[in-house]
C-alpha positions as CSV (number, residue, x, y, z in Angstrom):
1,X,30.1,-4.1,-7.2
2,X,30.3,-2.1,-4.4
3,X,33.0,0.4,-5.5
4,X,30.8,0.5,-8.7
5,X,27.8,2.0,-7.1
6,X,30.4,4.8,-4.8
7,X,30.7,6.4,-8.0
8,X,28.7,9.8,-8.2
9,X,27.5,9.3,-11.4
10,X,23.5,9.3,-12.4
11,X,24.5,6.7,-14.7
12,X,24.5,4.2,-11.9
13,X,20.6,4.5,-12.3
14,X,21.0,1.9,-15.1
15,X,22.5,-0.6,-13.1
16,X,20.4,-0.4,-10.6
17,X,17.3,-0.9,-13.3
18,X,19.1,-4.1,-14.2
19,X,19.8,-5.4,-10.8
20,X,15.7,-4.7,-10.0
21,X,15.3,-6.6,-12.9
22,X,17.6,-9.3,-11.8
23,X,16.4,-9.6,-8.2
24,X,12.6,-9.8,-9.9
25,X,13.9,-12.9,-12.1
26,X,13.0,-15.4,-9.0
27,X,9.7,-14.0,-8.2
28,X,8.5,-14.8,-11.9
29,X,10.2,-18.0,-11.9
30,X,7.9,-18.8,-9.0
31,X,4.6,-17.8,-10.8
32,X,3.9,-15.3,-8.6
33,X,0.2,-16.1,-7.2
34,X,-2.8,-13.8,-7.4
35,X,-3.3,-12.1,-4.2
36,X,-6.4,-11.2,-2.7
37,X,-6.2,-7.8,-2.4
38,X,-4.7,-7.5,-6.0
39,X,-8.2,-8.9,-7.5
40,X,-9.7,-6.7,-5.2
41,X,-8.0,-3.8,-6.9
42,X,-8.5,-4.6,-10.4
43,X,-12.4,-5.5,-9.6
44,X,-12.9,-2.3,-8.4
45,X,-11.2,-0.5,-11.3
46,X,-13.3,-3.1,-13.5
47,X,-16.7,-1.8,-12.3
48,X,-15.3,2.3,-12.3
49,X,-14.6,1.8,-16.0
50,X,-18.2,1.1,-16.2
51,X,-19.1,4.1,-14.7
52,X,-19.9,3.2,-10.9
53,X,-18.8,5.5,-8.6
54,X,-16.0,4.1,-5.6
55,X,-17.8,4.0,-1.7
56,X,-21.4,4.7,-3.5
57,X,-21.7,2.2,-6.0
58,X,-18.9,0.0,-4.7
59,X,-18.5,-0.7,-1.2
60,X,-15.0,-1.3,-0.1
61,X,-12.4,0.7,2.3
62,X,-9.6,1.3,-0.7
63,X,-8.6,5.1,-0.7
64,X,-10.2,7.1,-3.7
65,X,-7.2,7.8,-5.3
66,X,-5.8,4.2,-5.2
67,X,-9.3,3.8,-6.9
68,X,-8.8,6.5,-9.7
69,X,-5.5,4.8,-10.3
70,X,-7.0,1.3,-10.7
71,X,-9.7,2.6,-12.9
72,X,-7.3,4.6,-15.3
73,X,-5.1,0.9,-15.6
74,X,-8.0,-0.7,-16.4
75,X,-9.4,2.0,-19.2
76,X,-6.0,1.7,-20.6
77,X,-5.0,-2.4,-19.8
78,X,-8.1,-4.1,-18.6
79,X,-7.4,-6.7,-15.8
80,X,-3.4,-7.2,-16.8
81,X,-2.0,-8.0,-13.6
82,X,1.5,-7.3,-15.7
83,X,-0.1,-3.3,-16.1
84,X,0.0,-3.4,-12.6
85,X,3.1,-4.8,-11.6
86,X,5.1,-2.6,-14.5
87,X,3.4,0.6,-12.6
88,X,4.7,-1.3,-9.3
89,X,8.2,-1.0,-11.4
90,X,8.3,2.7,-12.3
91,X,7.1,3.4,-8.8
92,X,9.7,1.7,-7.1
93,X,12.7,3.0,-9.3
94,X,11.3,6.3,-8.6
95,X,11.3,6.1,-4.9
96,X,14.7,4.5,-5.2
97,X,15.8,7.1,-7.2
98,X,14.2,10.3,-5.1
99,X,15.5,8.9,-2.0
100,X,19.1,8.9,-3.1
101,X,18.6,12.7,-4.8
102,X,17.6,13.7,-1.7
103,X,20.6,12.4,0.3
104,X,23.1,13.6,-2.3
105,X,21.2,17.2,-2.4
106,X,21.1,18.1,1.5
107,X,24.5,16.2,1.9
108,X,23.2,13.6,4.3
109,X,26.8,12.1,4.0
110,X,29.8,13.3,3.3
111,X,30.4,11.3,0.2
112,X,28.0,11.9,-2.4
113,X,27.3,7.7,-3.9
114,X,24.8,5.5,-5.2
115,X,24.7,3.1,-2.3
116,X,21.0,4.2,-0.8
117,X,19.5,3.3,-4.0
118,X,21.4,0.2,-4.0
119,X,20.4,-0.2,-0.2
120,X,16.5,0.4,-1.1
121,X,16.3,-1.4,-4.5
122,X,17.4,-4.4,-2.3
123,X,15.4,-4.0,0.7
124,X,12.2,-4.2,-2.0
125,X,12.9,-7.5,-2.4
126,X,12.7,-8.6,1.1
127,X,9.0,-9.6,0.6
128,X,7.1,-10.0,-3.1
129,X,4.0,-7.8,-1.8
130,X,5.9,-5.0,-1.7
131,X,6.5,-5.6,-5.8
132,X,2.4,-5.0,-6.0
133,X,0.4,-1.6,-6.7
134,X,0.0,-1.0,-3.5
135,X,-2.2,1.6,-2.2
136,X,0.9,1.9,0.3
137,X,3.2,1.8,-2.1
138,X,1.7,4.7,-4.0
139,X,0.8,6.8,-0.7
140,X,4.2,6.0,0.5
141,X,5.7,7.4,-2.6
142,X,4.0,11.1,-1.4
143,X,4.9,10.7,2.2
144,X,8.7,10.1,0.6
145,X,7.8,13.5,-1.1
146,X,7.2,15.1,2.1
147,X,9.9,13.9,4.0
148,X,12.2,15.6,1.2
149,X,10.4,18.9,2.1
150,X,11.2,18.4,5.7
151,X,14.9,17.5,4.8
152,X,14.9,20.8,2.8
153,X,14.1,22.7,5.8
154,X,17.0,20.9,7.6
155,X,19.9,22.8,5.2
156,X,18.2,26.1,5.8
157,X,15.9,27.7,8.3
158,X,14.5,29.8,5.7
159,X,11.1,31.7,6.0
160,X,9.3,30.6,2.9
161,X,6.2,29.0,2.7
162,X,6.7,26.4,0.2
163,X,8.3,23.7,1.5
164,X,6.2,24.2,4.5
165,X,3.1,23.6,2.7
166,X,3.7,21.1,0.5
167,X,5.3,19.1,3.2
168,X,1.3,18.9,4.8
169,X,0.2,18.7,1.2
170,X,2.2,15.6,0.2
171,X,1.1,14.4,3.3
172,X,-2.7,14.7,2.8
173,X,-2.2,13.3,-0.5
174,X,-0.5,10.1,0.6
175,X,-3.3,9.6,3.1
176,X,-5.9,9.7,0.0
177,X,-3.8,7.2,-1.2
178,X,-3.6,5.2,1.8
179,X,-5.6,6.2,4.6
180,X,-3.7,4.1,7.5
181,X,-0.6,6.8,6.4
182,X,-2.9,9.2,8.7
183,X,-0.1,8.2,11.2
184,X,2.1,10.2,9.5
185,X,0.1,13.4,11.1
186,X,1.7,13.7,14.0
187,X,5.5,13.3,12.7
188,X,4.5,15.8,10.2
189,X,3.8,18.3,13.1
190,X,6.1,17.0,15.7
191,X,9.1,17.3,12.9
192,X,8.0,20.8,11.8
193,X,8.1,21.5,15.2
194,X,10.9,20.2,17.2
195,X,13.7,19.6,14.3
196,X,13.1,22.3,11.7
197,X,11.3,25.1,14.1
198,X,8.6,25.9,13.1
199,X,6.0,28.4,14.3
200,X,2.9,28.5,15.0
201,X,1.8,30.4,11.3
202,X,4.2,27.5,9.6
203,X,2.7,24.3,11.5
204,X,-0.9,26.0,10.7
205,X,0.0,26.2,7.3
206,X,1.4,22.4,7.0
207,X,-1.8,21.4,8.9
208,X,-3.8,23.3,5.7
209,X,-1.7,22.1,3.3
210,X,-2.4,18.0,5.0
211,X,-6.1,18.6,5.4
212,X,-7.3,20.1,1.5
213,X,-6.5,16.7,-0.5
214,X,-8.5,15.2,1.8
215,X,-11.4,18.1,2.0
216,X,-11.5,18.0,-2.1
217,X,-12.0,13.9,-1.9
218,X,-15.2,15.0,0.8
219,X,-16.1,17.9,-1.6
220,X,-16.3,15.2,-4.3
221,X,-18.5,12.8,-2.9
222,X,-20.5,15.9,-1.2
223,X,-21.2,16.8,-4.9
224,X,-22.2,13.5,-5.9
225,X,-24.6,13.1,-3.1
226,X,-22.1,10.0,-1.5
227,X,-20.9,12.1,1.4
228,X,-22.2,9.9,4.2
229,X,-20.5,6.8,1.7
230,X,-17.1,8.6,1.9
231,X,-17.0,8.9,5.5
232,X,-17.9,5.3,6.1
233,X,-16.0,4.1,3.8
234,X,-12.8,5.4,3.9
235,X,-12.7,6.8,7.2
236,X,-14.6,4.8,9.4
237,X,-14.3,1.7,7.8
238,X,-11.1,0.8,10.2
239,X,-13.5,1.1,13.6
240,X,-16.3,-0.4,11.4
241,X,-14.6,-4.0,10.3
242,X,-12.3,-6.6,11.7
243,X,-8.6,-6.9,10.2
244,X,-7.9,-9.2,7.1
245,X,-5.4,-11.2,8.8
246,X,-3.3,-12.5,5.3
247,X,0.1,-13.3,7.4
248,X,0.6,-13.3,11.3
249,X,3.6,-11.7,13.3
250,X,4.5,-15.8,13.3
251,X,4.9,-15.1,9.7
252,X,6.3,-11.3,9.7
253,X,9.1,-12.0,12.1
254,X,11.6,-14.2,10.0
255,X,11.8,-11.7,7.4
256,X,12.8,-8.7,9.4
257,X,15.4,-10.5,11.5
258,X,18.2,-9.8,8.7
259,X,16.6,-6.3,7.6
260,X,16.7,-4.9,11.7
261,X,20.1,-6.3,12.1
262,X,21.6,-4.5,9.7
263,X,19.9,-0.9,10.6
264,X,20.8,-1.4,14.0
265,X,24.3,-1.9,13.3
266,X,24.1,0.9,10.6
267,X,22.4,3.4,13.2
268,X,25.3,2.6,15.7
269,X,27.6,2.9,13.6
270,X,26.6,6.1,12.1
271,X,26.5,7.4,16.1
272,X,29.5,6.1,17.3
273,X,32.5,6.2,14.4
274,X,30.6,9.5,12.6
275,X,31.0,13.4,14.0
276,X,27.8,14.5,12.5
277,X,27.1,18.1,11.4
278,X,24.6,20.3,12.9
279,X,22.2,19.7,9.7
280,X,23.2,15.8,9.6
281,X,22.4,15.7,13.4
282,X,18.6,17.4,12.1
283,X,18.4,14.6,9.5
284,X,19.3,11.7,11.6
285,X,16.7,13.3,14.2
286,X,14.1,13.2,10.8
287,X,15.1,9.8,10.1
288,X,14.8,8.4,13.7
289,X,11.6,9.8,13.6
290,X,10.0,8.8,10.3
291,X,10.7,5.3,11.1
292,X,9.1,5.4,14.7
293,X,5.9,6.2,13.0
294,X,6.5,4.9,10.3
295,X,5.6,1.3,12.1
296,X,2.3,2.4,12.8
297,X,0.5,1.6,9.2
298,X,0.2,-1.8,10.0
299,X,-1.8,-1.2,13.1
300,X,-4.4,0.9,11.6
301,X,-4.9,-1.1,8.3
302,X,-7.7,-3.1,7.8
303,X,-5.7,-5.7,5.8
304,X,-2.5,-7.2,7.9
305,X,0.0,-7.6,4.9
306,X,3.5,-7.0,5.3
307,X,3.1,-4.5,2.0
308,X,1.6,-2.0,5.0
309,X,5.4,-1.7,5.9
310,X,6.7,-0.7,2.4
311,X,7.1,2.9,4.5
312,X,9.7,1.6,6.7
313,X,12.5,1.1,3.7
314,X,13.5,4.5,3.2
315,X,14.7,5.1,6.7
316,X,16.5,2.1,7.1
317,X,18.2,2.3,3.6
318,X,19.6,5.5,5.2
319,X,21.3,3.9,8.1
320,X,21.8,0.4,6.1
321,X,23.6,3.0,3.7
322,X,26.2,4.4,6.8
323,X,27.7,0.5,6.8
324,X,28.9,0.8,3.5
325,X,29.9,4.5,3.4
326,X,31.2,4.8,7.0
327,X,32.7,1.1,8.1
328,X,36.6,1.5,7.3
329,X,37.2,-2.2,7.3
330,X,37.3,-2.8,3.5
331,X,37.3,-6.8,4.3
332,X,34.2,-6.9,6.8
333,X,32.8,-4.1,4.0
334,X,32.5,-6.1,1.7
335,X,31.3,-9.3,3.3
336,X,28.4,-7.4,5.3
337,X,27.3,-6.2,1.8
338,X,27.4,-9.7,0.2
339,X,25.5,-11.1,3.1
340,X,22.9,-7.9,2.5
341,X,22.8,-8.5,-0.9
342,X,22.1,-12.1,-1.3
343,X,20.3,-12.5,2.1
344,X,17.8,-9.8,1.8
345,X,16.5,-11.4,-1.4
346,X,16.9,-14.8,-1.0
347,X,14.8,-14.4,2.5
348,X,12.4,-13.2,0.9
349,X,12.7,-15.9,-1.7
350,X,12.6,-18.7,0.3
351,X,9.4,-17.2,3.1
352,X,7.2,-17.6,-0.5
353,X,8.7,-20.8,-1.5
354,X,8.1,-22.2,1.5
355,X,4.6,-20.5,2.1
356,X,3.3,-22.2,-0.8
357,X,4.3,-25.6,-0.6
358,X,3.0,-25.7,2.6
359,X,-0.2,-24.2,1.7
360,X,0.4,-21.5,4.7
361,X,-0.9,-18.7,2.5
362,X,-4.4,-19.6,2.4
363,X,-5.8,-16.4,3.5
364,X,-3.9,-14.2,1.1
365,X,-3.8,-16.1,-2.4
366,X,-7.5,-16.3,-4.3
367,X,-8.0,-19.7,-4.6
368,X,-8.1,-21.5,-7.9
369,X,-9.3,-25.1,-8.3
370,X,-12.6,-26.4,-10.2
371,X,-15.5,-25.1,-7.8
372,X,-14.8,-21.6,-9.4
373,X,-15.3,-22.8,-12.9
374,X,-19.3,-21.8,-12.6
375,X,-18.8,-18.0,-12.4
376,X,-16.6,-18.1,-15.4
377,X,-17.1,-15.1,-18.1
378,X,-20.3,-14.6,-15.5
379,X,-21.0,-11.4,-13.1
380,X,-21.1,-12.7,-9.2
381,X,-21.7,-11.4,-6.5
382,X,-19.9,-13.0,-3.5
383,X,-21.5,-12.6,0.2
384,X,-18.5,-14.0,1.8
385,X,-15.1,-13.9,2.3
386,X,-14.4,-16.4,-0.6
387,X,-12.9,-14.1,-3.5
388,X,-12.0,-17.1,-6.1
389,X,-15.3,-16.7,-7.5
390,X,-14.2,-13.4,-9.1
391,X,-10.8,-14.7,-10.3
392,X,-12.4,-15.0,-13.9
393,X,-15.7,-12.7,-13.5
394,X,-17.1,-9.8,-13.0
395,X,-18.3,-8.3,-10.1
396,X,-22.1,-7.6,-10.0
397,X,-23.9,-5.1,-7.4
398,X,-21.8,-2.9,-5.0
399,X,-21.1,-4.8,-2.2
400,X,-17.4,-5.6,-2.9
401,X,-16.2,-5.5,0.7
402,X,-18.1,-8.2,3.2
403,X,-17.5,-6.9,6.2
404,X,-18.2,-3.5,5.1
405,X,-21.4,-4.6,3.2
406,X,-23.1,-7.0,6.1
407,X,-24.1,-4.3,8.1
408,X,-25.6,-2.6,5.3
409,X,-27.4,-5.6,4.0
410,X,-28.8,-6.7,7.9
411,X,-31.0,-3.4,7.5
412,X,-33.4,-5.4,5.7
413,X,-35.8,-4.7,8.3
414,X,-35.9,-0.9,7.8
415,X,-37.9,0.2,4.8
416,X,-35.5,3.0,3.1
417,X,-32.7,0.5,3.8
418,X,-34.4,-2.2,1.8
419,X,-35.4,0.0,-0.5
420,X,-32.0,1.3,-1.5
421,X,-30.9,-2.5,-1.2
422,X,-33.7,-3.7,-3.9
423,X,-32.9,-1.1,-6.3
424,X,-29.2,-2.6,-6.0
425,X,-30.1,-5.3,-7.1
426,X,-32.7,-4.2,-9.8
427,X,-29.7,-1.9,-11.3
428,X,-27.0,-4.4,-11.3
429,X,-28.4,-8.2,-11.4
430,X,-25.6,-10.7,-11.1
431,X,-25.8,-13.9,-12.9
432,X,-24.8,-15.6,-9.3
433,X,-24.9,-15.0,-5.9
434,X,-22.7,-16.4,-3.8
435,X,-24.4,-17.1,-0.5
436,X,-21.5,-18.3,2.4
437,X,-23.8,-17.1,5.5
438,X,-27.2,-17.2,4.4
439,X,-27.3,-13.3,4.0
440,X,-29.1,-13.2,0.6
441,X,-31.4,-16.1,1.9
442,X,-33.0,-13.8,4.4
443,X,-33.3,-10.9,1.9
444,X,-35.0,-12.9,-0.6
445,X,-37.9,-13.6,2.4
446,X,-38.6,-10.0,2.5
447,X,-38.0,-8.7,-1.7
448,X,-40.3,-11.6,-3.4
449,X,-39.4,-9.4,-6.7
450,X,-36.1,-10.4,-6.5
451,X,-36.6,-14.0,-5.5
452,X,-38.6,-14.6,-8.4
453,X,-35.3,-13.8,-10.4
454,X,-33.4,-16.2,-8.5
455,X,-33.5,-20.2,-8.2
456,X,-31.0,-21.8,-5.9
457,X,-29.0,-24.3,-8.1
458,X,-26.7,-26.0,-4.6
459,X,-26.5,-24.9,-1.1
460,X,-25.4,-21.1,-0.9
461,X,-25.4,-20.8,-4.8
462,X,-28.2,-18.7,-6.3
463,X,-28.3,-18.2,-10.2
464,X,-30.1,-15.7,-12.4
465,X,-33.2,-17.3,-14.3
């Protein structure tokens, strides 16, 4: 299998289609569960396709691209999780695909071969949230694009202003995407700097070409009289909330045991049995780099998921890759990549299995048992961190996000506050309120109007008259 994918051939594409189709075989075997973030996504591309506008009329910390994507899915699919996991699909094969074009094109080794896209199209299956839409996955897709820039500049020290600029461009664009990929600033700059040379025209012009996705997102919402919204939002909504913790390092640990091992071994023995080039030396320099920031995501996301790391496989597909092309021990060759190829997956296989028989992914599945059944084919509105109300409904009013929206809603006490919160409900009424803290309880003492709408059919469940 191995000698299969050494082959130069774009051909080799196909089988690695079939063996991302093989490797996904378990996953739906499993029955995948519905993740929390996942409903989120298609609940906000749900109330977009109705017209309401992301941050204004719907209150949540997902970038406004991701948004725009979730709300063309749903135009075109409604709420098919399978329209979002085939998207997942073409995604993935194109990252795999760009990431072994670029190796091949700048001759990152000497051997031109399919193995990094075998490498990466592995390393995708070391956890199943890195199968999902992920607003990483898509803003990592653009930071891939950059990095190809910055490899292009690598080859050549060359005084056009291209590859310069649509290094900081790809770059912005990924963080509209995916704001936590904001770490990705720095190495954009730092990279420019140190390992292709740039000047000080050059990194002013990456810094321009980073900064106008992100100014025509602003302009956007300036236009649309949401500007303070945006801000909040998408930028200030990491010092704003606490993080979603789905998993724990506990949890994070066991799966990258196997993954590090083998980059680690592949990085040494790149350095040690490899004479490297002057222009390889510049791309293992990139490489080193990317993957130093390339940690950081998880720190500055909201959500603690291990899809937040989806940025880290390119990297270590290139120094996973340097076992395979580099170790001259066909015997150990060929049991290292066995042990890759059946260990990567079948980790990953067996952290789910064993996560849900245990019930140890509580705070990342929606819940799904008979309490729900109330909201069914219903709007809701959920103040609360209880998302299983929505599995089957619709969400009513803009206050997708708790954490975001509690603040916001505690402002009952100032007049325009309240005002712009009665009119939220008066535009939008949901047919239940889900009341977990007793938030919509103390609204109701001070908007009578909307009481009289309300009756409370249990404890912290309020239904439309």
């Amino acid at each position: 299998m191995l000698s299969f994918f050494k082959l130069n051939d774009p051909f080799r594409l196909l089988g690695i289609v079939l063996l991302l189709l093989i490797l996904r075989i378990p996953y739906l075997l499993m029955e995948l569960p519905l993740l929390e973030p996942e409903l989120i996504w298609m609940l906000i591309g749900e109330r977009m396709s109705k017209g309401y506008a992301m941050y204004v009329d719907i209150i949540d910390d997902t970038a406004a691209l991701s948004a725009g994507v979730y709300w063309l899915i749903h135009l075109v699919a409604g709420k098919s999780l399978l329209a979002y996991h085939l998207l997942a699909a073409v995604l993935i094969l194109f990252q795999v695909s760009y990431i072994n074009h670029l190796l091949i094109q700048y001759k990152a080794f000497e051997e031109n071969t399919y193995i990094p896209a075998l490498v990466m199209a592995i390393l995708f299956h070391l956890f199943f949230d890195f199968l999902t839409l992920s607003p990483a996955l898509m803003g990592s897709t653009f930071v891939l694009l950059a990095l190809g820039q910055l490899f292009s500049q690598t080859v050549r020290h060359q005084d056009q202003p291209e590859p310069v600029f649509l290094a900081g461009l790809f770059g912005g664009i990924a963080v509209c995407f995916h704001f936590p990929l904001m770490v990705f600033l720095p190495f954009f700059l730092a990279a420019g700097l140190i390992i292709c040379g740039y000047d000080l025209r050059q990194l002013l012009l990456c810094l321009t070409g980073y900064l106008l996705p992100v100014a025509l997102c602003a302009l956007y919402y300036f236009w649309m009289d949401g500007f303070s919204e945006f801000v909040t939002g998408f930028i200030y909504s990491i010092r704003i909330i606490g993080v979603y913790r789905h998993v724990s390092y506990a949890d994070l640990a066991p799966l990258w045991v196997l993954p590090l091992f083998f980059t680690l071994w592949g990085f040494m023995l790149g350095f040690v049995v490899k004479r490297l080039t002057v222009n390889q030396q510049k791309q293992n320099q990139l490489i080193i780099l990317y993957l130093a920031f390339a940690i950081l995501p998880l720190l500055a996301a909201n959500r603690f998921t291990p899809y937040q790391l989806v940025v880290l496989l390119p990297g270590m597909a290139y120094y996973i890759s340097q076992i395979f092309i580099y170790l001259n021990n066909k015997k150990i060759t060929v049991v290292a990549f066995y042990v890759f190829l059946l260990g990567i997956p079948l980790v990953g296989f067996g952290w789910l299995s064993h996560k849900l028989n245990t019930e140890g992914m509580t705070e990342y599945v929606v819940k799904d048992d008979g309490r729900y059944n109330l909201t069914e084919n219903s709007t809701v509105l959920v103040l609360g961190q209880d998302l299983g109300y929505y599995r089957n409904a619709s969400l009513a009013g803009p206050y997708l996000n708790y954490q975001l929206s509690k603040p916001i809603l505690a402002e009952y006490r100032n007049y325009p506050s309240l005002t712009k919160i009665y009119q939220s409900f008066k535009k939008d009424k949901p047919a239940y309120v889900i009341d977990e803290e007793g938030t919509f309880a103390a609204l109701l003492e001070h908007l009578p109007e909307i009481a009289q709408d309300y009756r409370l059919e249990k404890e912290g469940v309020y239904k439309l008259r």
